[in-house]
N, CA, C and O atoms as a MOPAC input file, in Angstrom:
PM7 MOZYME 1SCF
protein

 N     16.25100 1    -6.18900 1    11.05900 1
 C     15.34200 1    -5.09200 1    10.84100 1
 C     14.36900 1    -5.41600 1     9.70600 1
 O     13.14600 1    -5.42400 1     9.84900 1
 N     15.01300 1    -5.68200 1     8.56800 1
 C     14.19100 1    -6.16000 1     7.36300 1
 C     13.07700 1    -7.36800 1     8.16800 1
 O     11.94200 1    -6.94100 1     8.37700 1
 N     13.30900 1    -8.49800 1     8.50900 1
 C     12.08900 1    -9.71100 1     9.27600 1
 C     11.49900 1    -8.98800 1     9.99800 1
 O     10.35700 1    -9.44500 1     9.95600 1
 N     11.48700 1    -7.82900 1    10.89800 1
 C     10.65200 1    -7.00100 1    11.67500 1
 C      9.64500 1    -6.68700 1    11.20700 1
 O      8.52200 1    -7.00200 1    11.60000 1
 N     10.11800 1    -5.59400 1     9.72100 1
 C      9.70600 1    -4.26100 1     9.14700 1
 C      8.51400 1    -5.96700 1     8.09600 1
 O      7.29800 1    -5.78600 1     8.16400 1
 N      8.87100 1    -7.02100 1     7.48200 1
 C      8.39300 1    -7.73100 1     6.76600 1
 C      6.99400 1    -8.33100 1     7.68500 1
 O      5.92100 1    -8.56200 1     7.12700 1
 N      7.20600 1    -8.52000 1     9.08800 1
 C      6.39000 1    -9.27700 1     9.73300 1
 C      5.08100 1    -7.95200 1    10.05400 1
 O      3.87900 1    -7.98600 1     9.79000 1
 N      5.63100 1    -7.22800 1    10.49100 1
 C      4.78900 1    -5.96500 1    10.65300 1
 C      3.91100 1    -5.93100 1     9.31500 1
 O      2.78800 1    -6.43400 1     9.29100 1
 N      4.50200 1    -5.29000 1     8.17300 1
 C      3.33600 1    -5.83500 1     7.02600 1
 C      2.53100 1    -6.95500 1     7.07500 1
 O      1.30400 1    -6.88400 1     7.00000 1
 N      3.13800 1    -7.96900 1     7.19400 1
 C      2.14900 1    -9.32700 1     7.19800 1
 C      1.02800 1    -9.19300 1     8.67100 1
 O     -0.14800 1    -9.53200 1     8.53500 1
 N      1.46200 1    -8.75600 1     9.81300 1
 C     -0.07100 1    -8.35100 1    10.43200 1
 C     -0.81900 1    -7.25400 1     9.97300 1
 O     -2.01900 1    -7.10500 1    10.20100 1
 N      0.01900 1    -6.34300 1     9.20900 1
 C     -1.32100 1    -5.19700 1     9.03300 1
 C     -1.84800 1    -5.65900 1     7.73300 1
 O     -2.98200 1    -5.18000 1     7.71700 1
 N     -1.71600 1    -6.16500 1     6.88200 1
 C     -2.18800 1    -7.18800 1     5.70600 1
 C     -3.54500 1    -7.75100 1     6.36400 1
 O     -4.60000 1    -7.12300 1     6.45400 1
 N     -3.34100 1    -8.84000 1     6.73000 1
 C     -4.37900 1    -9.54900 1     8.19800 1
 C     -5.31000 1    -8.85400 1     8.86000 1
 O     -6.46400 1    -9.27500 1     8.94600 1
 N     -4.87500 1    -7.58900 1     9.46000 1
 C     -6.09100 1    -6.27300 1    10.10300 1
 C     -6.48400 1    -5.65700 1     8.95900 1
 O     -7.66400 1    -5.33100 1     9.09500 1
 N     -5.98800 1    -5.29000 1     7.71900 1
 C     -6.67400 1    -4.88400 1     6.68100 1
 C     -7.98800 1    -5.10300 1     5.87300 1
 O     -8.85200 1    -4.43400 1     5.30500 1
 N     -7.56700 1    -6.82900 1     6.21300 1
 C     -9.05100 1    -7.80400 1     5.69300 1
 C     -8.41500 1    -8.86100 1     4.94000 1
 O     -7.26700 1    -8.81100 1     4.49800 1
 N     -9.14100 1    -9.71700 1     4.83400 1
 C     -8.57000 1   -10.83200 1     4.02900 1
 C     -8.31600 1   -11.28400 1     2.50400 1
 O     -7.98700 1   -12.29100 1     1.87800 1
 N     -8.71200 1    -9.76200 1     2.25000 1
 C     -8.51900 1    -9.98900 1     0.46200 1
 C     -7.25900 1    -9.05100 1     0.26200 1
 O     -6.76000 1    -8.93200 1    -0.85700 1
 N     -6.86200 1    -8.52900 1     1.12700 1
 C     -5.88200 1    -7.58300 1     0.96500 1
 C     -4.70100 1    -8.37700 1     1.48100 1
 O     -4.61000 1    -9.26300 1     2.33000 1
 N     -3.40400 1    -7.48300 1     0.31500 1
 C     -1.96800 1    -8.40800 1     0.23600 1
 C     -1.13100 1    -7.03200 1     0.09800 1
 O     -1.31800 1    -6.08400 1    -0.66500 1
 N     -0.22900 1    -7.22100 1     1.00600 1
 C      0.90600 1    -6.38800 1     1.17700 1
 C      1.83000 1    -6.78300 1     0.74900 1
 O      2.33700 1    -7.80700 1     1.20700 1
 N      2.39400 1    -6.07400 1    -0.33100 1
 C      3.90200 1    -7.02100 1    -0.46600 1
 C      4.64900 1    -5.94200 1    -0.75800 1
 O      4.39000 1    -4.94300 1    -1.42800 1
 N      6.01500 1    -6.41400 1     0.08400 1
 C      7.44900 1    -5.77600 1     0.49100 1
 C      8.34100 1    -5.69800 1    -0.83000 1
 O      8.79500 1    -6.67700 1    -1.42300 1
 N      8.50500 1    -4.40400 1    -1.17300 1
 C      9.57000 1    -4.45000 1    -2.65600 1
 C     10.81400 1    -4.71500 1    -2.18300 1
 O     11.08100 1    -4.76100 1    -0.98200 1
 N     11.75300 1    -4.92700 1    -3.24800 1
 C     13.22400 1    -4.54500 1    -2.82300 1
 C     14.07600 1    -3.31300 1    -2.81100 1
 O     15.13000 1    -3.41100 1    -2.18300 1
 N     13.86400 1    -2.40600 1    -3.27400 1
 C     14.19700 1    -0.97000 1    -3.06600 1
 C     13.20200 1    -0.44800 1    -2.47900 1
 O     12.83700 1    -1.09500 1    -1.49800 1
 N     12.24700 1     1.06300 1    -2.83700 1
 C     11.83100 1     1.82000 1    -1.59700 1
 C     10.64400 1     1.55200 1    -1.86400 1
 O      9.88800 1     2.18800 1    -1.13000 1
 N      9.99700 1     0.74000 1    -2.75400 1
 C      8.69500 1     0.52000 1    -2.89300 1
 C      7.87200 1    -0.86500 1    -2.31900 1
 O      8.36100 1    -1.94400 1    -1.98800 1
 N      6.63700 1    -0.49300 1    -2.32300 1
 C      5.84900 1    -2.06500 1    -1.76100 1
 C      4.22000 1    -1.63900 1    -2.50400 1
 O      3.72800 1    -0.63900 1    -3.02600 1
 N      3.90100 1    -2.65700 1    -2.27300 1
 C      2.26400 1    -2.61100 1    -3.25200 1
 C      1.45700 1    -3.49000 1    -2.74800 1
 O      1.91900 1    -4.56000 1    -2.35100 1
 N     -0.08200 1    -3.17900 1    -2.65300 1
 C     -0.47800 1    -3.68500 1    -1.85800 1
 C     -1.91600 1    -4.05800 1    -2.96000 1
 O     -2.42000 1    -3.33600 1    -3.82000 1
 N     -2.28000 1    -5.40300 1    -2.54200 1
 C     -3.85500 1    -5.57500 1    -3.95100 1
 C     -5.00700 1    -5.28900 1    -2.58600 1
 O     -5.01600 1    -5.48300 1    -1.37000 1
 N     -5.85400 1    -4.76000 1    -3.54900 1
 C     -7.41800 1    -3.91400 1    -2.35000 1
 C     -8.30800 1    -3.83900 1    -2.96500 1
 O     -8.11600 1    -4.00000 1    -4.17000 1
 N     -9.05200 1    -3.69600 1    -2.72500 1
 C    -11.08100 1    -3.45000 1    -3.51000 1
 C    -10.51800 1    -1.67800 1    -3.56100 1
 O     -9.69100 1    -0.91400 1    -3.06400 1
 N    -11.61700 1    -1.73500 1    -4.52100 1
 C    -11.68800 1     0.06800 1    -5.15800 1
 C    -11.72700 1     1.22400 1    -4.08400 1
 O    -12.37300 1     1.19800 1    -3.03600 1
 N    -11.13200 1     1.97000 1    -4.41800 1
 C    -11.44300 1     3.25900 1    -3.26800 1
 C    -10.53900 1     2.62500 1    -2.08000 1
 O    -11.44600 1     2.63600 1    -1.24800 1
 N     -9.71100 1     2.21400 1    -1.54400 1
 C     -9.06600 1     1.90400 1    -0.18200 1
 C     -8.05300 1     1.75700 1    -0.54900 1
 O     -7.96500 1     0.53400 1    -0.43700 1
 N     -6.77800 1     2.20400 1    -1.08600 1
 C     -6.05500 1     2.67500 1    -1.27500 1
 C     -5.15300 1     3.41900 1    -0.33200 1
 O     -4.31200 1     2.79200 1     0.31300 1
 N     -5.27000 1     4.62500 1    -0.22400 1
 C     -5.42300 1     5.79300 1     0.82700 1
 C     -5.25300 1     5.24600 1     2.35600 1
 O     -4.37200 1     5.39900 1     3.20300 1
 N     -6.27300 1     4.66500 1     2.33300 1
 C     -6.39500 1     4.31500 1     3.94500 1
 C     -5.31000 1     3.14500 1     4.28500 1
 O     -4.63900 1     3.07500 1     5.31500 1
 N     -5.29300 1     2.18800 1     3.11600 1
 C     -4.31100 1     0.94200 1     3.12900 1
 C     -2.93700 1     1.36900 1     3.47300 1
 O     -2.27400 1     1.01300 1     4.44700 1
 N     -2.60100 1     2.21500 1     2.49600 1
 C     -1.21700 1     2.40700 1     2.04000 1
 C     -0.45500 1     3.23500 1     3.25600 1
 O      0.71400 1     3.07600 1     3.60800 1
 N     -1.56600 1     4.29600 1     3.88500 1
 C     -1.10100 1     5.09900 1     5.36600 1
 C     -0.95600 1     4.23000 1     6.05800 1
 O      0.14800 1     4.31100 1     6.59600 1
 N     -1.72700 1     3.04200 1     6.48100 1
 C     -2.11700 1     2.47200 1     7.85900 1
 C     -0.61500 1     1.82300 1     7.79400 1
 O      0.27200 1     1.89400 1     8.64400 1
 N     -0.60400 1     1.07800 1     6.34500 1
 C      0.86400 1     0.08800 1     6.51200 1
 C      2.02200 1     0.72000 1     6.52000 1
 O      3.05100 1     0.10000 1     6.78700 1
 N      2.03400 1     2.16500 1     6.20400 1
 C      3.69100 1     3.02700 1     6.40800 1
 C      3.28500 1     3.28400 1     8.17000 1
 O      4.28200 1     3.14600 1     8.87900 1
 N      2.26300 1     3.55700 1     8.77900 1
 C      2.60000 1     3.59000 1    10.32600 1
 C      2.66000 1     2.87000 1    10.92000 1
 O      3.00100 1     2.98500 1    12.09700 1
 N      2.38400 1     1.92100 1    10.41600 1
 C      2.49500 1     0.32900 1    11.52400 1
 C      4.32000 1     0.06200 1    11.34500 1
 O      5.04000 1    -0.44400 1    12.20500 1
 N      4.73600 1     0.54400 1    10.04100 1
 C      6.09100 1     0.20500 1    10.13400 1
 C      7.33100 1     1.06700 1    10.60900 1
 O      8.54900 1     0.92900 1    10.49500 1
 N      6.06600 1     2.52000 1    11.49900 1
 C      7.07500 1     3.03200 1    11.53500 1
 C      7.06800 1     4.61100 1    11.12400 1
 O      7.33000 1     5.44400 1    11.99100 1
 N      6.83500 1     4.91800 1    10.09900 1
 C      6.56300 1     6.22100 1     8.81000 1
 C      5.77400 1     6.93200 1     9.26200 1
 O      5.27700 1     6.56100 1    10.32500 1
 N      5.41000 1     7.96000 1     8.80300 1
 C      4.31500 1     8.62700 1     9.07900 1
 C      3.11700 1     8.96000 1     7.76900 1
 O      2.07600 1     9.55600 1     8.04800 1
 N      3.45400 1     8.43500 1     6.15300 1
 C      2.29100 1     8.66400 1     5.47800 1
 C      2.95900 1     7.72700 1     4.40700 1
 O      4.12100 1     7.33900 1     4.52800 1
 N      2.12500 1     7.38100 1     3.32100 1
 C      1.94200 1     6.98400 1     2.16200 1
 C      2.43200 1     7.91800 1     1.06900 1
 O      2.24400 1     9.04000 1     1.53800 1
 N      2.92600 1     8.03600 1    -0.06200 1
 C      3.18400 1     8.47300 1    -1.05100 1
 C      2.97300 1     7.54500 1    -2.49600 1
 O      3.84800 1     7.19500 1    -3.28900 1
 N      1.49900 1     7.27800 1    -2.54300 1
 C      0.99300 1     6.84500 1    -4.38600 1
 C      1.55600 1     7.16100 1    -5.08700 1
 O      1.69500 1     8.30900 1    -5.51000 1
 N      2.26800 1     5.75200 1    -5.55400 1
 C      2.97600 1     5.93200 1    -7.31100 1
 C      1.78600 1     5.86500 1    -8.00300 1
 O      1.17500 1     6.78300 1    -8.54800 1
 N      1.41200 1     4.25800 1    -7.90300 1
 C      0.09600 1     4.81000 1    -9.34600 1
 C     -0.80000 1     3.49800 1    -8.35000 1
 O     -0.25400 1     3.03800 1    -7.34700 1
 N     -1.94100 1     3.10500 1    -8.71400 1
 C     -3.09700 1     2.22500 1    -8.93800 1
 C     -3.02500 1     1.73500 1   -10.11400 1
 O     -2.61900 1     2.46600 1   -11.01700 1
 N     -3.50900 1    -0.01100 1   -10.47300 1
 C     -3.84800 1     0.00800 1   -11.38500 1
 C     -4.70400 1    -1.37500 1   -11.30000 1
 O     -4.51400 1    -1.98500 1   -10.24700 1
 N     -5.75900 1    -2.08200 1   -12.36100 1
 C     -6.60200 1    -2.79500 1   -11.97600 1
 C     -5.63500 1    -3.91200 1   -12.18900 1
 O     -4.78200 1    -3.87900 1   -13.07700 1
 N     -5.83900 1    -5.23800 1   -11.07000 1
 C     -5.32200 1    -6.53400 1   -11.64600 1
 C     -5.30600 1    -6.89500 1   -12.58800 1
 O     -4.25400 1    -7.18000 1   -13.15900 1
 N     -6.66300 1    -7.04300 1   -13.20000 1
 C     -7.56300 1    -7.72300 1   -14.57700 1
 C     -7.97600 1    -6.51900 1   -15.31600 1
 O     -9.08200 1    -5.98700 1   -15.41600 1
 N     -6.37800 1    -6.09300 1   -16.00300 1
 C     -6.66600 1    -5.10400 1   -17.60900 1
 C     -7.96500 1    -5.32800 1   -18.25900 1
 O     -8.39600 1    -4.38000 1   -18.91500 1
 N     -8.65100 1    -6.36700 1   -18.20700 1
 C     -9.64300 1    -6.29500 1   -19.17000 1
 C    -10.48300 1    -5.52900 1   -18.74900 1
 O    -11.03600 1    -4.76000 1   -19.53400 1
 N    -10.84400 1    -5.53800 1   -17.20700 1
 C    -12.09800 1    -4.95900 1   -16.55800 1
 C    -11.78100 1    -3.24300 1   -16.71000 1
 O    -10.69500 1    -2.74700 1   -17.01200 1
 N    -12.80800 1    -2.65400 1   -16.46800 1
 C    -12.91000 1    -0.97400 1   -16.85500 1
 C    -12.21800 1    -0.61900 1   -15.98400 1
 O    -12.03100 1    -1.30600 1   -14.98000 1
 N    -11.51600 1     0.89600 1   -16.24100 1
 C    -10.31600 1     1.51500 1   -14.78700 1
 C    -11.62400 1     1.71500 1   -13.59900 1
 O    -12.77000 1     2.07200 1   -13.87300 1
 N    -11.10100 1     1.38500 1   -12.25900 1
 C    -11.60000 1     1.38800 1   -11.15500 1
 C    -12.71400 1     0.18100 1   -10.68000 1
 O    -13.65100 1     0.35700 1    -9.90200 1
 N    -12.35700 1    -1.06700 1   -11.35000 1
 C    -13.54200 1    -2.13700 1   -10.95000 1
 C    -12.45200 1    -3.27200 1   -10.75300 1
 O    -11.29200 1    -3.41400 1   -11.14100 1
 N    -13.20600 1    -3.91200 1   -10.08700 1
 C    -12.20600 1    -5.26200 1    -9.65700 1
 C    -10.88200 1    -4.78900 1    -8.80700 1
 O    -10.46100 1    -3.64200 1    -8.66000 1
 N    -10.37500 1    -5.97600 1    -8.31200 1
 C     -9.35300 1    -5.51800 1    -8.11400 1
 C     -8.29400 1    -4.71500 1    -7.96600 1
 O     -8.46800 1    -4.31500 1    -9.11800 1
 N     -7.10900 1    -3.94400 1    -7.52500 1
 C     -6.87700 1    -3.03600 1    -7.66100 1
 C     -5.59300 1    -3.04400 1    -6.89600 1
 O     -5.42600 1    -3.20700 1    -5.68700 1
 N     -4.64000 1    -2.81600 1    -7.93200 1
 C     -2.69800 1    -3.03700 1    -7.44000 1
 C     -2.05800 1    -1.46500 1    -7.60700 1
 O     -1.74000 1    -0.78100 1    -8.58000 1
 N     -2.04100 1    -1.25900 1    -6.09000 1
 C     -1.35800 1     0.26700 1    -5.78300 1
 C     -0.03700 1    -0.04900 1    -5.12500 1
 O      0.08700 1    -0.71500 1    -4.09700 1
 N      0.91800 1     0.49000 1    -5.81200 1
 C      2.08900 1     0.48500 1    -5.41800 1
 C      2.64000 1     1.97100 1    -4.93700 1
 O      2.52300 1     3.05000 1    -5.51800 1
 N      3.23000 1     1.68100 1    -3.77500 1
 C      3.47300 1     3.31900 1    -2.83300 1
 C      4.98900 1     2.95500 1    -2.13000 1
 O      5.70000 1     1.95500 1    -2.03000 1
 N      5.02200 1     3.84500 1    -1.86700 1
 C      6.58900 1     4.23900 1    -1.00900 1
 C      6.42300 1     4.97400 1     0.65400 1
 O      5.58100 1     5.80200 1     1.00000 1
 N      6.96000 1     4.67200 1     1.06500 1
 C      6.55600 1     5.08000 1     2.78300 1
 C      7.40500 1     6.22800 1     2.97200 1
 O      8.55200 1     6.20700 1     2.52600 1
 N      6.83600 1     7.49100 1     3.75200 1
 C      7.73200 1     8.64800 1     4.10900 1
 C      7.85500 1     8.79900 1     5.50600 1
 O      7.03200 1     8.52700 1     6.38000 1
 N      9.13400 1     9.32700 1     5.61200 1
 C      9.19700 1     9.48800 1     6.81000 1
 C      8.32100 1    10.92300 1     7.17500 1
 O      7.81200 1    10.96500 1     8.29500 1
 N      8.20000 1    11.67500 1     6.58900 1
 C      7.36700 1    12.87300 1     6.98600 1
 C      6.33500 1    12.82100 1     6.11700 1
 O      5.99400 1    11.88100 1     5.39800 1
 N      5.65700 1    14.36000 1     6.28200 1
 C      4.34700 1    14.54200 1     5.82700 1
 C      4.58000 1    15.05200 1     4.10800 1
 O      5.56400 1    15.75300 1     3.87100 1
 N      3.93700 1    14.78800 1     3.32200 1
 C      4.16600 1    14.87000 1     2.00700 1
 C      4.03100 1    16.44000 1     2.40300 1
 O      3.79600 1    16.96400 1     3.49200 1
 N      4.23600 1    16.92000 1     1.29000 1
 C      4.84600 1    18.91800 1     1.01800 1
 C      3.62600 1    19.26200 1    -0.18100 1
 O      3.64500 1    18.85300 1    -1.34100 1
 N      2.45700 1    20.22500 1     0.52100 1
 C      1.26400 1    20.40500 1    -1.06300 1
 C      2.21600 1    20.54800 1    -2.43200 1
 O      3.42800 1    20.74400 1    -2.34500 1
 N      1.54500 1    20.43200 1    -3.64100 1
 C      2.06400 1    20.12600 1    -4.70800 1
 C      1.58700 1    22.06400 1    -4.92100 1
 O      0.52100 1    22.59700 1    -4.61200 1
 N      2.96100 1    22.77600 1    -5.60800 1
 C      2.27400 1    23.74700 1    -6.10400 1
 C      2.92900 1    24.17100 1    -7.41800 1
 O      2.44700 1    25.08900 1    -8.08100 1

């Protein structure tokens, strides 16, 4: 199941674009590096390709600390749900 759920990331990595990297945590998390703003779209597409139905953002953060928040690079680490997140109230 794990080589399935691992190979599945590695094609949606590939359909994502070629600067983008998916990588598989060892507990419930995985993180993926992306250009600014795609996030969102990344992090959903790769919990349904494996399966899930949405994304749940821990945080973003830039590769290269030096550069200003939201430029360059950009390492979002998320967790896959099986359902639809619940509004925050």
């Amino acid at each position: 199941m794990k080589k399935s759920l691992t190979a599945l990331f590695a094609v949606c990595a590939l359909f994502a674009g070629g600067c983008t990297v998916v990588k598989i945590g060892k507990g419930d998390t995985n993180s993926i590096t992306h250009a600014p703003g795609e996030e969102k779209d990344l992090t959903s597409r790769a919990c349904r390709k494996a399966g899930n139905q949405n994304a749940e953002i821990i945080s973003t953060v830039n590769k290269d600390a030096s550069l200003p928040p939201g430029t360059g690079k950009q390492v979002t680490t998320f967790r896959c749900l099986s359902t639809r997140p619940q509004p925050q109230t």
